[in-house]
Structure formats: structure tokens, C-alpha cells
N, C-alpha and C positions, 0 to 999 in steps of 0.2 A: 387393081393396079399392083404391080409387083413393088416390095419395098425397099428395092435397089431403084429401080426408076425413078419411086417416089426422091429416094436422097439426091438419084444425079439431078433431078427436075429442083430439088431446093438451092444445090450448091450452082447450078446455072441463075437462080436467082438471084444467090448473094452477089454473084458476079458481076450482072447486070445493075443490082442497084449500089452495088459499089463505080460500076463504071458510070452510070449515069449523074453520081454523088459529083466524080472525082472531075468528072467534063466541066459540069456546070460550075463549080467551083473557079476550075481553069479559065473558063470561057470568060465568068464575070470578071476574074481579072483584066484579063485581056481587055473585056471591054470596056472597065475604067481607065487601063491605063489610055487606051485607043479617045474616051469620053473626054480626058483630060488638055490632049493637043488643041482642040479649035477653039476653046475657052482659054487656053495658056496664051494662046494668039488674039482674042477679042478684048482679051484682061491689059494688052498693052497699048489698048485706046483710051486714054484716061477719061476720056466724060462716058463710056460704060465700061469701067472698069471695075466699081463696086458694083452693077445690078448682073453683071455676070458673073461672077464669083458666088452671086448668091443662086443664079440659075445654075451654076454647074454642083454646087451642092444641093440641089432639090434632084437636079437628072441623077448625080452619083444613089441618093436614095432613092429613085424609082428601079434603077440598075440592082442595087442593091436588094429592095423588095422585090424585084422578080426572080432572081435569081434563090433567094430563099424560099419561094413560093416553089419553085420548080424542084427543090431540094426536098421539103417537107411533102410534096405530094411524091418523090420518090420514096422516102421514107415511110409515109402510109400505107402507099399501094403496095411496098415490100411487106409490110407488117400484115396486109391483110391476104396475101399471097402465102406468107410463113401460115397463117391460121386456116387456111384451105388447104396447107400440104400438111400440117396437124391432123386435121381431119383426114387425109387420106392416110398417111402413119396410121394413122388411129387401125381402120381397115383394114389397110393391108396388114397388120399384125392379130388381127380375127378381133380387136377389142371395140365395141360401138366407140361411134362418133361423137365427143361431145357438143 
């Protein structure tokens, strides 16, 4: 592989897992602020008013653990993506692979 292709092949990488960072970032927003409505409305029945308040902070941290989940496996699979186009660098510039 030529080590032009290899570079444009890494900076399509960073692209993507910047975009995929920057989605999932946006989207958990969203989807707390969006998690927050139907509990701000059950929280005005006073006899579950406290056991929802504590349901909507367990959901915000399951929201919250996915969406970090889905972040860190973007960050991985970038990292191990960067180490596979190392190895083609490597190559394409006639030096073994390490």
C-alpha cells in the first residue's frame, strides 16, 4: 500500500472517530434532557414523588453508562485502527513491521 493512501486512510479515521465521539456525546444529551420530561411530570404526584426522583437518577446513570461505553469502544477501536495503519507506515516506507 502506498504511504499516501496509508495517511488519507488514517485521517478518514480520525474523522470518523471524532464524529462518532462528538454524536454520542450530543445524543446523550439529548437523551437526558428528553429522560428528564416524564419524571419532571410523575415527580408532581406527591405519593411517588420521592421513588421517582430516585428512578430517574438510576435511568440518568444507565443513559450515562451507555453512552460512555459507546465512547470508549470508539476510542479503542480507533487506537487499534491507528496501530494497524503503524504497521502499514511501517511498509510502505520499506521498514519491517513492528
Amino acid at each position: 500500500m502506498e504511504l499516501e493512501t496509508v495517511r488519507q486512510i488514517r485521517g478518514a479515521k480520525e474523522l470518523v472517530e471524532e464524529a462518532v465521539d462528538a454524536a454520542a456525546s450530543r445524543i446523550g444529551e439529548v437523551q437526558r434532557v428528553m429522560t428528564r420530561k416524564p419524571y419532571a411530570v410523575l415527580a408532581m404526584l406527591s405519593p411517588v414523588a420521592v421513588p421517582m426522583r430516585a428512578i430517574e437518577e438510576a435511568h440518568l446513570h444507565v443513559v450515562d453508562g451507555v453512552y460512555f461505553a459507546i465512547r470508549l469502544g470508539n476510542r479503542l477501536g480507533g487506537l487499534m485502527a491507528g496501530y494497524a495503519l503503524d504497521r502499514l507506515e511501517a511498509r510502505a516506507r520499506g521498514k519491517p513491521g513492528r
